[in-house]
N, C-alpha and C positions, 0 to 999 in steps of 0.2 A: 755547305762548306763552313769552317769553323776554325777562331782563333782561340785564344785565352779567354779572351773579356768578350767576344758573340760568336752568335750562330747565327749565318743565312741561311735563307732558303730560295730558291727560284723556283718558283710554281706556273709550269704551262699555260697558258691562257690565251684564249682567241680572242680576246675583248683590245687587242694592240689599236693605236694609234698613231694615224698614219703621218702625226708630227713625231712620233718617239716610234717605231715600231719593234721596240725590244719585245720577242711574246713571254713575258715572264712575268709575275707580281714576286716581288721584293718582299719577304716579312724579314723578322732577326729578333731574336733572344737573348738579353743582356745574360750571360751565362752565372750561376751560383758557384761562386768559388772557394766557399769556408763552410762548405758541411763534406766531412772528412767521416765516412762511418766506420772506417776501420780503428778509429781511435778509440772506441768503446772496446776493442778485444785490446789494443792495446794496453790500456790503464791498466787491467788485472795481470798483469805481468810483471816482473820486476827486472825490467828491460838497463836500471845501471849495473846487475848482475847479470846478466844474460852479458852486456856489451865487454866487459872488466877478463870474462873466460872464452871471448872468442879470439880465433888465430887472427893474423895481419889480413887473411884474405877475406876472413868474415867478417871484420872490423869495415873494411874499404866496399864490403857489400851492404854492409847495414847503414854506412854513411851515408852513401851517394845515392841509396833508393828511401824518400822524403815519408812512403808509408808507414815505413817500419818507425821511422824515430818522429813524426810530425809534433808529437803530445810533448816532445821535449825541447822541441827549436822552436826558438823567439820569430825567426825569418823563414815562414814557410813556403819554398815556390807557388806560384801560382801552377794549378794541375792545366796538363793539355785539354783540347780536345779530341778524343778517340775514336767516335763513333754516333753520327747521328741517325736512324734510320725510320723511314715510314714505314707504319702496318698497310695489308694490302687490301682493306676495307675500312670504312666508314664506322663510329662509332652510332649509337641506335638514333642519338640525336642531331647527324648529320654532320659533326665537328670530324675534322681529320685526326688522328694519331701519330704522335713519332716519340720513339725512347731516344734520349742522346746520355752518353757517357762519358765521365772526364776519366785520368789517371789517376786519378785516389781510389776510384772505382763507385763514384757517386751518379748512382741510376737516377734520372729524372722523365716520368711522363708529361708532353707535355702535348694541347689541343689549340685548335684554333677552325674557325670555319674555313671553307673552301673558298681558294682567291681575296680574300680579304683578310682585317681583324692582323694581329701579332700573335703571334706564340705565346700560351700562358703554362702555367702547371696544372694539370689535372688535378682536381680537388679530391675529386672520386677515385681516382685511380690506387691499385697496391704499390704499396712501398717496398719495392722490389727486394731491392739493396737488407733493407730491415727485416723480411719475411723470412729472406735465404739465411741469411748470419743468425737469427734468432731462434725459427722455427723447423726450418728443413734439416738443416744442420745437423746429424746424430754428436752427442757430449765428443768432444777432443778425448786421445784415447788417452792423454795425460793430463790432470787437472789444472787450471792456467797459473793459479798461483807454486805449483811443482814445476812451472816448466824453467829450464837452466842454460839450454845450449841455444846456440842460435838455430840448428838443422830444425829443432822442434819448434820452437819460435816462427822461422820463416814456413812451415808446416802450417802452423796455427792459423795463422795470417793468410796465407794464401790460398787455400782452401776456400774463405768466404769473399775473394778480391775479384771482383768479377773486371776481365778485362777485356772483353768483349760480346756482342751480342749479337742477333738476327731475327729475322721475324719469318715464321714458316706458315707455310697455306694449312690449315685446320678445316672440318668442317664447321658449315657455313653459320655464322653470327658471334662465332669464337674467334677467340686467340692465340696465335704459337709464337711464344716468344724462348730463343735458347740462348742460353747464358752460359761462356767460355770462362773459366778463372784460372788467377794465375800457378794453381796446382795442376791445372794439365784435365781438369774433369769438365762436365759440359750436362749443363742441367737443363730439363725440358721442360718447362710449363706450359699446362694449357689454360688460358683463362678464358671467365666468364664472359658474355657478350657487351658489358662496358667497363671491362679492362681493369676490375675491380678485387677479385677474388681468383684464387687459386683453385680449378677444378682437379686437375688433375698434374703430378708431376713423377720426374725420373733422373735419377745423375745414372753416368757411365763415366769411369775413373778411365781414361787411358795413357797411353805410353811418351803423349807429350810434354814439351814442358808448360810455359805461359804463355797462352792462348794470345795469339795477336791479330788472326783473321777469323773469320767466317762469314758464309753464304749458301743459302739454301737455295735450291729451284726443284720447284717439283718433291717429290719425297726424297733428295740429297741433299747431305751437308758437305759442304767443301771447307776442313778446318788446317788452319798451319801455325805454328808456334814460334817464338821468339830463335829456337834452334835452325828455322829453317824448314822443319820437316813437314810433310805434308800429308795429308789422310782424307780419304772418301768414308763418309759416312753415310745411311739409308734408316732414315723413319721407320719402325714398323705399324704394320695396316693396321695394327691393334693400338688402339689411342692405349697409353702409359706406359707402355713396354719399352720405351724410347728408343734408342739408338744400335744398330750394328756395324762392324769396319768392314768395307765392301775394298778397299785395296788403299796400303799405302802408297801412294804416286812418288816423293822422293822422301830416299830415307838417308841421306848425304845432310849431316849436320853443319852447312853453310853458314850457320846467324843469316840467313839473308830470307826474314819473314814478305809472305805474300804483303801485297800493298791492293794491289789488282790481281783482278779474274774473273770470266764468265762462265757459264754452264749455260748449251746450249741443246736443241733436239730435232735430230733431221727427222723429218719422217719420211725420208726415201729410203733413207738405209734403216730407218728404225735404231738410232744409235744417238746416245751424246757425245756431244764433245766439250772435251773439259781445259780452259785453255787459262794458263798462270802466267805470269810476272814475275820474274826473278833478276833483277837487276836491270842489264840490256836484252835478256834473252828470254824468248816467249817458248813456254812450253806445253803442247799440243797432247793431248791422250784422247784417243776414241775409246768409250763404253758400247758393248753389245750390250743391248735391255737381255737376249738372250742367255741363260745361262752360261750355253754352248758358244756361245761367239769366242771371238778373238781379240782382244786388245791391242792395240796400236797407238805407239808415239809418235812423237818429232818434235825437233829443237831446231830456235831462232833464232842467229844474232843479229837484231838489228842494228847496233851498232851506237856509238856513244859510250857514258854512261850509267843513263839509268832510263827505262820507259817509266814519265811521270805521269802517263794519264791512258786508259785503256778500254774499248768496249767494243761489243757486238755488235755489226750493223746486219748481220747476215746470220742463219745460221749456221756457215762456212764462211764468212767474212768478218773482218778485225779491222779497225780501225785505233791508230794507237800515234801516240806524240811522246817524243823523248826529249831530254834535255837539251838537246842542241838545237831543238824551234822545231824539230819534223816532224812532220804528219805524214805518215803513211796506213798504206791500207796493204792487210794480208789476208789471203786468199786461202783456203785451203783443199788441196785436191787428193781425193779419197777414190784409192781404188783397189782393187780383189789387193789383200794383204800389205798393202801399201799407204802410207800417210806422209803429203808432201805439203811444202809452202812456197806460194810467190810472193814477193813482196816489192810493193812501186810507190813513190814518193808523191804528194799530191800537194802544189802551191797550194801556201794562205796569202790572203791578202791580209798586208796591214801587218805583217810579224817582225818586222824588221825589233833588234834589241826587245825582244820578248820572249821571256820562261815560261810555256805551257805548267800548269800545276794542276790540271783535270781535266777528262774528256769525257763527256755524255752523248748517248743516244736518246732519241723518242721513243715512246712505245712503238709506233710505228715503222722505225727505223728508215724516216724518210728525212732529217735534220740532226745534226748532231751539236753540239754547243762544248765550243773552248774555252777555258780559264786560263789566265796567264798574268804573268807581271814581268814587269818592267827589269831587265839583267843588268840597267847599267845606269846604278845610282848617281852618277855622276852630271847625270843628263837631268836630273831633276834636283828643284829647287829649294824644295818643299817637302818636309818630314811627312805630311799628309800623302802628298802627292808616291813615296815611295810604298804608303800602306796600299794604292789600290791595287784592285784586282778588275780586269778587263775580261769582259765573256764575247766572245764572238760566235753567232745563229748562223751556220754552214749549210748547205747541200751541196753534198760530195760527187751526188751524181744527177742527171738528167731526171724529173720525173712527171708523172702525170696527176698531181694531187686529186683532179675531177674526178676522172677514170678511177680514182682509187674509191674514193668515196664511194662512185658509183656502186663498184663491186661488194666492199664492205658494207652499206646499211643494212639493216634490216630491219622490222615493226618492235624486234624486242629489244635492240641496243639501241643506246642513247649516240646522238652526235660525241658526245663526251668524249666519248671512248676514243672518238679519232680527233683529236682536237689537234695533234702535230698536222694530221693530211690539214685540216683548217686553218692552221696559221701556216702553213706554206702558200695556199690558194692567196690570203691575203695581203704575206709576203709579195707575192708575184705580184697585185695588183698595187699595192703602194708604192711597189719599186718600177712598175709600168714597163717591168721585163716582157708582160704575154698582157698587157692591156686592151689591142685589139682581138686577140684571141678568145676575151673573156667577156669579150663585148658583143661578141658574135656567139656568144656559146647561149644554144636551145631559144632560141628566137620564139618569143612569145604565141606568134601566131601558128608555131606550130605543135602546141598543143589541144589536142579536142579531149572533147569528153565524152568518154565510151558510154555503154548503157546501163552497166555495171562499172560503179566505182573500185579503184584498186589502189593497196597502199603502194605498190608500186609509182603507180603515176602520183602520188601523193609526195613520196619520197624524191620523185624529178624536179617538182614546184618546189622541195623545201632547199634542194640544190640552188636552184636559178635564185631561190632566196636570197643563200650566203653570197651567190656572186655579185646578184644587183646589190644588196647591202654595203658591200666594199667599196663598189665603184661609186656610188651618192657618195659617203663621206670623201673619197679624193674630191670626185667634183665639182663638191661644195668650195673646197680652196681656188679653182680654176677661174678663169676671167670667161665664162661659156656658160651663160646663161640657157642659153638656148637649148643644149647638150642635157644640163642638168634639167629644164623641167621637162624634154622629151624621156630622161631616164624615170625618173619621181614619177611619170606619168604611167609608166612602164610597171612599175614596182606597184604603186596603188591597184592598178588590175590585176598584177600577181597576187597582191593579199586577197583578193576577192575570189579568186581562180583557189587557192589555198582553202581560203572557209570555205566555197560552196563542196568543195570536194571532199572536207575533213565533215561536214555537216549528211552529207548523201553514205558517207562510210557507217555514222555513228547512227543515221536513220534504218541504213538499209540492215541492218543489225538487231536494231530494235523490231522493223517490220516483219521477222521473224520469226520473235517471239510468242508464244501461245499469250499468254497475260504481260501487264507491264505491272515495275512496281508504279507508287505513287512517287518518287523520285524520276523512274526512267519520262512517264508520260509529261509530267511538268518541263522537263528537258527537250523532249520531242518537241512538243507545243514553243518553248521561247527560240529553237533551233528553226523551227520551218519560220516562225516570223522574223527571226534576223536573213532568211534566207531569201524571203521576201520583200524585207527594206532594202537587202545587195542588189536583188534586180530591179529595185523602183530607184536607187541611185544612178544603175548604168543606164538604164533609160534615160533618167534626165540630161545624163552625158552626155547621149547620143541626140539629145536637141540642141546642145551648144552650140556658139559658133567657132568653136575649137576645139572641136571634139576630135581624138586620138582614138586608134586602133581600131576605128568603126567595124571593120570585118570581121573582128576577132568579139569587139563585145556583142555582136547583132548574133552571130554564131553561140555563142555562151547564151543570151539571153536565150534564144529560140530553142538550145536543146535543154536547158537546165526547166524550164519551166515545165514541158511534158514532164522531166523525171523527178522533179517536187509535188507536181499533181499527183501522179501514181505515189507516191510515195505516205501522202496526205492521206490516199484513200484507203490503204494497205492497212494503215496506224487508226484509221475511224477517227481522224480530226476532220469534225464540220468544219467550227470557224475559229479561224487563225486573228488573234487579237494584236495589229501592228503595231508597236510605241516606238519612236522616235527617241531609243536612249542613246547615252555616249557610250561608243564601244568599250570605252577605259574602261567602264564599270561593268563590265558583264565579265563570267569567266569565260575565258579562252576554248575551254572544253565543252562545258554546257550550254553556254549562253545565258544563264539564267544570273539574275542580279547578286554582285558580289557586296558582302555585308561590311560596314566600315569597320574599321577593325585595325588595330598598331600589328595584329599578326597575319604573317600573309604565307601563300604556298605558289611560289610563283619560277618560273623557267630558269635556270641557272645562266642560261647562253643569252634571251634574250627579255626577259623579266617581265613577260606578260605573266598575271595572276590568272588564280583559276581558285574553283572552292575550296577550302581548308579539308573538307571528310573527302579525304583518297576515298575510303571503301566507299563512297557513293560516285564516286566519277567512274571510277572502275565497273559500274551497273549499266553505265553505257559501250563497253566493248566485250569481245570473247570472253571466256573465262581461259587463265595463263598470259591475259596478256600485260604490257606493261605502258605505266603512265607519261607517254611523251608529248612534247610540242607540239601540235601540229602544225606552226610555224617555220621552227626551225629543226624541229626534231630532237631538242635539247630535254633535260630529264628535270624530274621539278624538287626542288629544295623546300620544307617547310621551315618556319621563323616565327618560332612560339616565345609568348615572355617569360619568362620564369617569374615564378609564384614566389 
């Protein structure tokens, strides 16, 4: 979200606190408000002769629009904010990406790491704005010091104003960024993999005026202009070939441009649906993928007037808030030649004198999050106090965050990926909504260890992870000591449960191999002797005079020990050399001593290190597979200094 003078960001995160449990990191961008690129076409014109021969209507259009005359006012507005958007991948250095753009039509790249750090500008990045106006550009078909009238003037101009943008899915390490300007054309770049150079590009001139929406999903562009009208556009398969018009959806010159819209894709019917924003009323179009299919609409009025926040929780479900404080959700029901909606109101807490100003979804579509301000300045005291903005962390409906996770992991996605299902689980447990529920969820002792290790069961231990995780830091605030070190006690066997089964995965991998390199066997060898200090620990447990879980750790000792000896014998290690280091210092993955070092490559989720050469950690699993936690299942970030 974005004023004049900044740009926020709210970026997802599981890392909440369960004193503050907002799951967002806060960054913002003091925004660049005096680089104005279109003033460089402007100087080559002689704009008090162009101004002296235009009619009353052209005069009152060149006034009131700041582009056209900026290079001559003393008092030039401050431009809006238009449009800030993230790319849908990582740049090669692990930094995030997002273009934002004001009303002058000043394109700015700008990076920042993940979860941390502020928004800076891309150093490296193409100068968008300057590449278009400069180089792509073919000569104006009238030379700039001939131009007289204002038609050819506002021509001149608005051809290179770009006034809005989108980021499209490319193949993989590349960029697709499309750029809307205010002549009505829509230019496509592909650029290189750090957002540097132009590989490849395409304009398509079409029938609109100045571009004020766009959104991609998938190979479609969904474009609408200042007119109001609206047009489906489709990628072609062939990188450069850019754009085709697959159907105008409204061709009713309203002025009432998109604000919001989704593009969604059943795969029961094999159909999109494409669902807009027009004031108070939402409007519904199903796409056959089929040539041969059929198109179908439907219109909405929700009522008010105007929907100011909009999004997909479904892909037949809409979730939407209008000016009047409401939240509803619509339904859409699709059947043989038919397109219908329901539509039911749903309390917020805490809305009383509050203007919705934007509504999000999770990836997930398990959380949705409100923006709003305050309707009724009268009630506040404080100039400050009417600038905020208030988010409020929703679920709409009943779910099962565990069960989800359950179903969604797998050995090659990262936790990341679901990090809403994780900050609901969390949610739940700091708000001690399902506290016993989560207390009781996979009870330790009812894990055994098969004969063959599997990432599956791998994957259950990194579950009961996130849960006990949550629950220590509540219960470190608690007056229950007792509680807490029965849990802690709980959790320390789980890491041990965790290595010995992430150590049997990466052995019993290696013991299959015809040869080892000289990396894999050194790994082997510091892997069985950490896995040999874990069982010389629980032993000593189990002669305390407080020893916990005894059935479970006598059971773990007694089967893990057969299947590290086989394991030992398979690999041709004689003799396993024990040392007594601190677990900090070994990697997570190998086990082998990590080097000191200000650069690290360590777990995004839960920040244990591991060695710096990926391509050598990777010699201890499959080949295709990918570098995760075995902790928590989290993906690893590297943090190199620059030279």
């Amino acid at each position: 979200m974005g004023s004049k003078a900044e740009l926020v960001t709210l970026e997802l995160s599981c890392k909440l606190s369960h004193h503050l449990p907002f799951p967002y990191v806060v960054t913002s961008w003091k925004c660049e408000n005096k680089i104005r690129p279109l003033d460089l076409l402007a100087e080559q014109v002689n704009l008090q002769s162009i101004y002296e021969s235009c009619n009353v209507l052209e005069q009152q259009h060149i006034s009131l629009d700041s582009v056209y005359t900026a290079i001559y006012s003393q008092d030039v507005p401050v431009p809006n904010r238009i449009a800030a958007k993230l790319a849908d991948h990582l740049l090669p250095d692990g930094q995030m990406l997002m273009a934002t753009l004001n009303s002058y039509g000043a394109l700015h790249l700008l990076t920042k790491p993940t979860e941390q750090g502020v928004w800076k500008n891309y150093q490296n990045g193409l100068d968008v704005v300057a590449t278009l106006r400069d180089k792509l550009q073919p000569p104006y078909e009238v030379p700039a010091a001939m131009i007289k009238t204002f038609r050819h003037y506002q021509a001149y101009m608005d051809r290179s104003w770009i006034t809005m943008l989108a980021w499209r899915p490319v193949e993989a390490g590349k960029y697709g960024l499309v750029l809307g300007t205010a002549a009505g054309s829509i230019w496509t770049l592909t650029l290189c993999n750090n957002a540097s150079t132009i590989l490849v590009h395409s304009e398509l001139q079409t029938l609109l005026g100045r571009i004020c929406f766009m959104q991609s999903y998938e190979d479609l562009l969904l474009v609408s202009d200042n007119n109001g009208l609206v047009h489906l556009y489709r990628f072609s398969a062939t990188e450069g070939e850019g754009l085709c018009l697959v159907k105008t959806l409204w061709l009713r010159p309203d002025h009432l441009g998109l604000q919001q819209a989704a593009i969604t894709h059943c795969p029961t019917r094999d159909c999109y649906y494409i669902a807009c924003c027009k004031a108070a009323h939402l409007l519904i179009w199903c796409m056959p993928r089929q040539a041969s299919g059929k198109w179908l609409e439907t219109r909405l009025h929700v009522g008010g007037m105007k929907i100011t926040g909009f999004c997909a929780v479904a892909n037949n479900k809409y979730a939407l808030v209008t000016a009047r404080g409401q939240l509803c959700l619509v339904e859409l029901s699709h059947k043989p030649g038919q397109l219908s909606t329901s539509i039911r109101s749903v309390n917020i807490d805490d809305a009383e004198n509050k203007l919705p100003i934007g509504l999000w979804c999770s990836p997930n579509k398990n959380l949705i999050t409100i923006l709003s301000t305050h309707n009724k300045e009268s009630l506040l005291n404080k100039a400050i106090r009417r600038n905020l903005v208030n988010a409020q962390v929703c679920r709409i409906e009943e779910s099962n965050a565990l069960a989800q996770l359950d179903r969604c992991l797998t050995p090659t996605v990262s936790m990341n990926s679901y990090k809403d299902l994780l900050v609901e689980v969390r949610l739940d447990i700091y708000q001690r909504t399902k506290l016993d529920e989560y207390l009781s969820y996979a009870p330790i002792e009812g894990f055994a260890f098969e004969n063959v290790a599997t990432e599956t069961r791998l994957q259950q231990l990194q579950l009961k992870y996130h849960v006990l995780d949550a629950i220590i830091t509540i219960q470190r605030d608690q007056r229950n000591p007792y509680l807490l070190e029965q849990i802690e006690q709980e959790f320390h066997l789980l890491l041990n449960m965790i290595e010995l089964t992430h150590m049997r995965l990466r052995l019993q991998y290696l013991s299959e191999q015809k040869e080892l390199t000289a990396f894999q066997r050194q790994s082997a060898q510091c892997q069985l002797a950490a896995s040999e200090r874990i069982r010389q620990q629980l032993k000593q447990q189990l002669l305390g005079d407080k020893a916990s879980h005894v059935a479970t750790k006598s059971a773990l000792l007694v089967e893990t020990e057969e299947y590290f000896e086989q394991l030992q014998v398979k690999l041709n290690m004689k003799e396993i050399q024990i040392t007594m280091e601190d677990p900090n210092l070994l990697c997570a993955i190998s086990y082998m001593q990590l080097s000191p070092t200000l650069e690290r490559h360590y777990c995004t989720l839960c920040g244990r290190q591991v060695l710096l050469e990926k391509q050598l950690l990777l010699e201890l699993y499959p080949p295709g597979s990918t570098l995760l936690c075995p902790y928590c299942h989290g993906s690893y970030d590297l943090e190199l200094l620059d030279a």
